[in-house]
N, C-alpha and C positions, 0 to 999 in steps of 0.2 A: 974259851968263847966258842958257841956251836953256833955257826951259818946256814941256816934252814927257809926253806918255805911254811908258813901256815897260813890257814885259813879264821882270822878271826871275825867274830861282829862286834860293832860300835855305834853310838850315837854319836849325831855330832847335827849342828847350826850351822848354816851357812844360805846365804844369798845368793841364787843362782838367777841370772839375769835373762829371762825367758823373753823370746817373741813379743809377745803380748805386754811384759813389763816395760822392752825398751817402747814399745809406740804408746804406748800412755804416758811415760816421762815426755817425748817427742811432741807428741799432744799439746800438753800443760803448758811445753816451753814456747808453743806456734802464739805470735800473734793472731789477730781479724785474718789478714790478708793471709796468711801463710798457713791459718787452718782450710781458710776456703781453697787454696792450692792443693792443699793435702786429700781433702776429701774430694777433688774433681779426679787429682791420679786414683782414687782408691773408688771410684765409681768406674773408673775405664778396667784396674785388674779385677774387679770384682763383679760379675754377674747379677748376682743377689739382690744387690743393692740399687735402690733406683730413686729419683729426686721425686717427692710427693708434690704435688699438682694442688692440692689444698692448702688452706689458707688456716692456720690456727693461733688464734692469741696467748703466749704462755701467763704465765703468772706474773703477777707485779711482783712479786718476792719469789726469788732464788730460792729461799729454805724450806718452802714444802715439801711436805713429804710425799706427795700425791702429784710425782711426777709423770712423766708421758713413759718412763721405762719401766716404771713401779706398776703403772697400769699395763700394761703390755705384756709384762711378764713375770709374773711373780719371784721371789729369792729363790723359792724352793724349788722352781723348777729349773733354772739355770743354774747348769753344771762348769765344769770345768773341762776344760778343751781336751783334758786327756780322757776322761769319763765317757764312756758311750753314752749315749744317751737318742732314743728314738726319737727326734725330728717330729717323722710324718704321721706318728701314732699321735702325736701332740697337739697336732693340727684339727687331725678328723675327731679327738675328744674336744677340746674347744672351740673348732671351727676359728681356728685361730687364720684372721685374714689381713693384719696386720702389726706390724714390730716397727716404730717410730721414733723418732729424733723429733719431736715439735719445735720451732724456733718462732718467733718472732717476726712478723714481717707487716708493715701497714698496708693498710687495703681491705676489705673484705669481699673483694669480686676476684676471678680469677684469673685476671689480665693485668700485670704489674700496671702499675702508675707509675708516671714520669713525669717533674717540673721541670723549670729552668733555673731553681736552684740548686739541681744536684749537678749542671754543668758550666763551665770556668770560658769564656774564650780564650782562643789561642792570643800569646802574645807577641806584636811585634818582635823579631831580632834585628840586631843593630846592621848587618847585612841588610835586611829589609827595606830599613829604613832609610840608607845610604843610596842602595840600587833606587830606591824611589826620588829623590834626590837626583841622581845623575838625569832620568830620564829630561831631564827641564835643562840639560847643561848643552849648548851646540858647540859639537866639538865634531872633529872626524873618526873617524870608523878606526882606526888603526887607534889612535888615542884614546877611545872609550874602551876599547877590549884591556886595552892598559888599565886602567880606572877600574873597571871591572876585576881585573885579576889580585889589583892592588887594595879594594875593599874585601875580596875572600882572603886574604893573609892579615889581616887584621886578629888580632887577637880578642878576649871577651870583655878585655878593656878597652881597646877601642885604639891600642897602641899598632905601627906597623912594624911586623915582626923580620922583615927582612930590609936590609940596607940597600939604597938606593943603586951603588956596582951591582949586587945579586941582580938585582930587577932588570937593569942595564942591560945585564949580559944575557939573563933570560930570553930578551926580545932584539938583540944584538943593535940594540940602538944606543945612541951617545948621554950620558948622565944627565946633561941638561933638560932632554925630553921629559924623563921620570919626572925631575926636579919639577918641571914648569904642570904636571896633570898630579901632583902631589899638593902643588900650593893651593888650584883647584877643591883638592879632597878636605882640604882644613879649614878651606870656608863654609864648609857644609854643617847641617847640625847632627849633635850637640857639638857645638865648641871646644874646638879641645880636640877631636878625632884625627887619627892619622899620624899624628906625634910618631919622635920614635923616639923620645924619652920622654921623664918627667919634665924637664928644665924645659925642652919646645912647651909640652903639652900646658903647662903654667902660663910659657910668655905670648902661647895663641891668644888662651883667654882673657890674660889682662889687655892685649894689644884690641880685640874684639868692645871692650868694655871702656877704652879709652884711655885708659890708665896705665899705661907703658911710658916709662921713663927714662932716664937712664940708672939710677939709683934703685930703681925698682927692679931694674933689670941685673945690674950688682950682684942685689942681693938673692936673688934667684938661683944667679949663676953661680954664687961660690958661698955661702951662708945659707941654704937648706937646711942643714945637717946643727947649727948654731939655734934656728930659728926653729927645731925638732925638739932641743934640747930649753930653750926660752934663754939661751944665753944672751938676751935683748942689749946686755951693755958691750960685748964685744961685739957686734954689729955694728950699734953705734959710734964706737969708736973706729970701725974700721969706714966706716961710709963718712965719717964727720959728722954725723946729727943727732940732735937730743933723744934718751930713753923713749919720751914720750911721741917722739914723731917715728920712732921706727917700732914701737907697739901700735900705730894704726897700719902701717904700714903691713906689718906681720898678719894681724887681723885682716885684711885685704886679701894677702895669699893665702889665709887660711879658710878664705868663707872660697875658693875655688876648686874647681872637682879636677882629684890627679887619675879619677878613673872614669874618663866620659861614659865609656860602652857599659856600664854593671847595670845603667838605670834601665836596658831595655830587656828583654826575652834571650834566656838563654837557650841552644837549639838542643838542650841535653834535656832528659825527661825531668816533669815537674811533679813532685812526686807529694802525697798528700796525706796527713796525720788524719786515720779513722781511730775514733778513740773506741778502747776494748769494753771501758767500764762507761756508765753515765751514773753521776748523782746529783741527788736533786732536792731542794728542801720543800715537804710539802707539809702544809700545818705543823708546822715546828719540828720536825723529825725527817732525817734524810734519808732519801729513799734508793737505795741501790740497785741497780741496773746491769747484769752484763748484757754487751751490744751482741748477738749472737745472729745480728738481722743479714748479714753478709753470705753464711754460709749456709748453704744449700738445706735443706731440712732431708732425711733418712728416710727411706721405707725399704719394707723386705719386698721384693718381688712376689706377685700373687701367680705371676705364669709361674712361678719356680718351686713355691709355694707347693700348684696342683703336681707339678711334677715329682715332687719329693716322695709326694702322698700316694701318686700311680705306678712308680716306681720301683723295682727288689731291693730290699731292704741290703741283701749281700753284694749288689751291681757296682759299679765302678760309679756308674751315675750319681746314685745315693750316697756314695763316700764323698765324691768330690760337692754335691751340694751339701752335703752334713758340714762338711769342713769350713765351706764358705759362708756357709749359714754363723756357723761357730764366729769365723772372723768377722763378719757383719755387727752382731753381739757384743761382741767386746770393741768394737769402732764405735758402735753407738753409746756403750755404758762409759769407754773413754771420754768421749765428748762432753758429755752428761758431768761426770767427775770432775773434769778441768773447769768447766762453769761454776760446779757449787765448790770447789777449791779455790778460785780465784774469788768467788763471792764473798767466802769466809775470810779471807787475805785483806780484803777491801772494809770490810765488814769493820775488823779488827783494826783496821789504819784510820778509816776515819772517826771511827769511837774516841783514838787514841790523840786525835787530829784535829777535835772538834774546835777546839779555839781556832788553829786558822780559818776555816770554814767561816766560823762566825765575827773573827776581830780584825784577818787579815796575817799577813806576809810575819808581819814584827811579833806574830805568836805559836812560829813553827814550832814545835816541841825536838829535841833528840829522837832519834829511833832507831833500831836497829833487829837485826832478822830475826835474833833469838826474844826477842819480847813478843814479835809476832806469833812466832812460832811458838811460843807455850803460852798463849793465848789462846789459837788457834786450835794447837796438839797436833802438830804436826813438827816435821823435821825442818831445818834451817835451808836444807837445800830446795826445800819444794816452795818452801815462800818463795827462795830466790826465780827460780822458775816459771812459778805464777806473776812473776811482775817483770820478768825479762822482757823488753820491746813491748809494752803495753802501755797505753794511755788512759788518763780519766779526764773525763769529762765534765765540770764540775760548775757552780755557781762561780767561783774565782778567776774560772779561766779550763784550758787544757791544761796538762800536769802529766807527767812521764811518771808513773807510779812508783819510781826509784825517786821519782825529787824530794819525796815524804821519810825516806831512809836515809837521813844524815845523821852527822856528826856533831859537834859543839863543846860547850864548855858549861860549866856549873852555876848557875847567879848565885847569888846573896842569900834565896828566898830556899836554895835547896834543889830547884829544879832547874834541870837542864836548858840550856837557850840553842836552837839549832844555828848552826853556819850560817845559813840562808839570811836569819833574824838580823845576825849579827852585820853582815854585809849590808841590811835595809839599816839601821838604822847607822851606819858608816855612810852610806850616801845622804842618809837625811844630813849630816853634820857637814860633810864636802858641798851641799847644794846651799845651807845656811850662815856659810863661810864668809869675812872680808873678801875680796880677792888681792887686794893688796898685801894681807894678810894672814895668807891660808895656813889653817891646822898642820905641824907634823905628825909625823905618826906617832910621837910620843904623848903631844898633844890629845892626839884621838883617846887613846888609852887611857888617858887623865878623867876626859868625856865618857867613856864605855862604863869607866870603874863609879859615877855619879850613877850611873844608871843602874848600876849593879850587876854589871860585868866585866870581871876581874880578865884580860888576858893578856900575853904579852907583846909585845911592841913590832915583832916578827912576825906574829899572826894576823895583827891589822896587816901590814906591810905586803902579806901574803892574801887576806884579802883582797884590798887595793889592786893589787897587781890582778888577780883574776875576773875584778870586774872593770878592766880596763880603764881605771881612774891614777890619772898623771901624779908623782911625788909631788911634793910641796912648794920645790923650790922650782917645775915646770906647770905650777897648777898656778904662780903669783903671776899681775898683771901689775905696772906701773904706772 
């Protein structure tokens, strides 16, 4: 064996994960809100780049080919960022005085518009509405700061999250006081506030509503957990009283709220689904949309522009605006890409989609990334990509653009029925039910396989459970 150096050559393939490839994956993957973030940082590192002050309406269709980049700059002039390429010589032959990103924006004056339906009023929080409340209470000064202190520890249900010794000791006064500006706080509205568990929070409201008894109260106290589970006959046997008087009974506690505070404002941010896509059926054909009206529209700077042009070609100047020129170019053609990639994504799901669109929920088809994707012609990963944290906006409703990529089971007819389907038409069946005599799930299966959906007794079971609908034997009423 001889251990040597040489010098050989080779070809070889490989993916080298450049600058410019990772922010166009980064791109694709940004929703609305997270591209317009993206391009506010890359307007502040970048010089170049400046937000255009004009107003231009794009195309109702994504797929032309007679884009705002295509006119701006032709293929063959745009190089690649390692290629020299003269800038300024490019300029003063075409009097080139603009490179743009057009977006979408309604208006056609140069003064944004603004309704009152693009703003929400703030909502009451249950702090709010309590401090509002006390003001009407005549109490002394030392007991309101109490009351006060004793609605900020409130939780966002409306429970008091520290025991009455804590409170006690906090203001070095005797339990009783608490006790007596505490019973104050649970007259207040909603009913129900100030508890400091479930079992008060119940017996405020039935006591408020008239309807405290002692049997009521029983069952409250030690049968929650019984009356969770619909075990209505060991209640009644343990209170003494007929099935049928402790199901109205049960019904009573059940029509009462165990979370007074969730119905008011919560003081955490409220945050708001912009949808990425919009579709739309116009004269019988759906018409696709990306929403692109959020982010800022692109222009190259014209001061920068003359600078490039007045400039030594060999200066430092000129390399660093060559450079940033370069990055500017491929932020705008990224942009541009992710639009007609997410177009074509869309494009592809709802061809593939069209029955729900037009029958509804109960005609979700299967789908999944590689159908898209050789549809498409592209890779599995960039569909995925194209519809990370993205919404559509659609005649049906909003839609998370993943709600269209499910899973399911095979009908009778050959073609797939998605999850979704299947869980619609499981609640039609629980909504059309005796209640005396509600479906099990083997039942259900019995009912799926009429319809021409074969699955098994596990997977209803497994739906049920995810759409929150009670077993059989807690779903009966007597």
């Amino acid at each position: 064996m001889r251990l040597g150096y040489d010098l050989t050559i080779e070809q070889s393939q490989k993916l080298v994960m450049t600058p410019e490839l990772i922010q166009a994956i980064q791109i694709l993957q940004f929703n609305t809100q997270e591209l317009d973030t993206y391009v506010e940082e890359q307007l502040l590192i970048n010089p170049i780049l400046e937000i255009d002050g004009n107003h231009y309406e794009a195309k109702e269709r994504a797929g032309d080919s007679d884009n705002e980049m295509d006119r701006s700059i032709d293929e063959k002039d745009y190089k690649k960022k390692d290629e020299e390429f003269d800038w300024a010589e490019h300029f003063k032959e075409r009097e080139y005085d603009d490179i743009s990103y057009k977006q979408w924006e309604y208006g056609s004056s140069g003064k944004e518009e603004y309704s009152f339906e693009q703003f929400v009023s703030s909502d009451i929080t249950l702090t709010e509405h309590l401090m509002f409340q006390l003001q009407f209470v005549s109490m002394r000064k030392s007991c309101r700061m109490l009351a006060k202190y004793m609605i900020e520890g409130l939780d966002e249900n409306g429970y008091l999250t520290q025991s009455v010794e804590e409170i006690a000791k906090q203001f070095s006064i005797i339990p009783d006081k608490v006790e007596e500006v505490l019973r104050i706080l649970q007259g207040f509205e909603p009913t129900g506030v100030a508890a400091r568990d479930l079992i008060e929070c119940l017996k405020i409201q039935l006591h408020s509503q008239g309807n405290d008894s002692p049997v009521i109260d029983k069952i409250v106290e030690n049968h929650l957990e019984d009356l969770a589970g619909n075990r209505l006959c060991a209640i009644a046997k343990a209170v003494n009283l007929s099935v049928k008087e402790v199901q109205e009974i049960c019904d009573l506690i059940k029509s009462l709220e165990p979370k007074p505070g969730r119905q008011f404002g919560s003081a955490q941010e409220t945050r708001y689904i912009v949808p990425d896509v919009t579709v739309e059926k116009v004269d019988g054909e759906y018409i696709i949309t990306v929403n692109d009206s959020t982010a800022p529209r692109l222009n190259i700077s014209s001061y920068y522009q003359k600078m490039l042009t007045q400039s030594d070609k060999e200066s430092s100047i000129s390399k660093f605006l060559t450079s940033r020129l370069n990055s500017a170019l491929w932020l705008i053609k990224s942009i541009e890409q992710r639009r007609q990639t997410i177009y074509n994504v869309v494009s592809a799901v709802v061809k593939y989609q069209v029955d729900f669109f037009e029958q509804g929920q109960k005609h979700l088809k299967t789908l999944t990334l590689k159908q898209i994707a050789d549809e498409v012609g592209i890779h599995e990963s960039t569909v995925s990509r194209s519809i990370n944290g993205k919404y559509m906006q659609s005649p049906r409703g909003v839609f998370e653009i993943k709600y269209f990529f499910t899973s399911g089971v095979s009908a009778s007819s050959g073609e797939g029925i998605a999850s979704e389907s299947i869980k619609t038409f499981i609640k039609e069946i629980v909504d059309s039910e005796d209640p005396k005599t509600p479906y099990s799930d083997q039942a259900m299966v019995e009912l799926l396989k009429e319809r021409g959906i074969d699955i098994s007794r596990r997977t209803v079971a497994k739906y049920r459970d995810e759409m929150h609908i009670l077993s059989s034997s807690k779903r009966k009423r007597y």
